[in-house]
C-alpha positions, 0 to 999 in steps of 0.5 A: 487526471484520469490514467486508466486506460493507460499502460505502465511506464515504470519511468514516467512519473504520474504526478504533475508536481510535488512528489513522484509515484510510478506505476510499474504495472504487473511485476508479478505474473498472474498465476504466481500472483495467485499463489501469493494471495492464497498463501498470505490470505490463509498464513498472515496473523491478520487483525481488524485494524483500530484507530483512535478518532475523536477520542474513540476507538473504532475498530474496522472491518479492513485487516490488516497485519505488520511485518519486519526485520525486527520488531519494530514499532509502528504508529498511526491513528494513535495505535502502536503495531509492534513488528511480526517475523518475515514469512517465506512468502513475503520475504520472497515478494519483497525481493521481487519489489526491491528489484523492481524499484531499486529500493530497499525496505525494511518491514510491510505493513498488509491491508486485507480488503473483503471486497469493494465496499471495504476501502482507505480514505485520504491519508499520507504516509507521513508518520515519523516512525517512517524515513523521511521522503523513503520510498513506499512501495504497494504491491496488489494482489486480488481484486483490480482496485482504483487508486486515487491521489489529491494534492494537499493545497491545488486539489488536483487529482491523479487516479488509476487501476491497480492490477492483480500482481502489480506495484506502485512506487511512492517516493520523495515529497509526494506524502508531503503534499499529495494525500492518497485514498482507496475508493470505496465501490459496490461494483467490486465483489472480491477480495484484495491483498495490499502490501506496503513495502516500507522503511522504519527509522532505527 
């Protein structure tokens, strides 16, 4: 199922079954969404992201950054990110997302891409560090990127676009049977700002 031409209904669920992801569209305007991408290319303790594959540790070109109410600890491909202080500016966008979806968020974790050629594979986001069936909330800033997602056992398929200052919404069992990706594409020269708004189990 292919939805990019398709406007944002924030209450429309764009998964068939299994799960349920809203596209809000842009929730910040575009010269606000400017500022925010400038301020968290330039003050976010950005790092090459890791992770452990085969026994090997591989170290990505992505960044990536872990933020919170406390410092918290975060796993995922066998690499534990222990949680950064909020900065003014996440704080900020992190009200404007708890808003727009009427959930509440604890830490973020923030994906630097370069460009199109950097991009994520098929994953879920089911670690247990997270709450089970809590709502993940992405926010974009930057380069428009297609998103995709796969059911786990039908293969279905569920894409979109995600614009500058906008926000998809992940929530109930959709990491339990949907897995999600970020194509990577030679077609997109600039950067992107992806961030995670997520609740971590106390």
């Amino acid at each position: 199922m292919n939805l990019f031409d398709k406007p944002a209904y924030p209450s429309k669920n764009l998964l068939p079954q299994d799960g349920q992801a809203y596209y809000h569209g842009k929730v910040i305007p575009g010269v606000k969404a400017d500022d925010y991408f400038k301020s968290l290319w330039d003050t976010i303790a950005w790092k090459n992201d890791e992770a452990v594959i085969f026994g090997k540790k591989i170290v990505t070109k992505r960044k990536v950054a872990w933020y919170g109410d406390q410092e918290f600890e975060y796993t995922y491909s066998h690499i534990t990110k222990r949680a950064l202080p909020w900065t003014k500016e996440l704080l900020e966008i992190k009200r404007i997302t708890e808003r727009s979806t009427r959930e509440t968020y604890n830490s973020c974790l923030l994906n630097l891409y370069h460009s199109g050629e950097e991009g994520m594979a098929w994953h879920s986001d089911g670690e247990k560090d997270l709450k089970k069936h809590g709502a993940i909330a992405s926010i974009s800033l930057g380069a428009e990127r297609k998103f995709a997602f796969k059911h786990k056992e039908s293969k279905e398929t569920v894409s979109l676009y995600l614009e500058h200052g906008s926000l998809l919404l992940m929530k109930g069992t959709t990491q339990d049977h949907w897995l999600h990706r970020l194509p990577p594409t030679k077609k997109v020269p600039a950067p992107r700002i992806n961030l995670t708004f997520r609740y971590i189990n106390q």
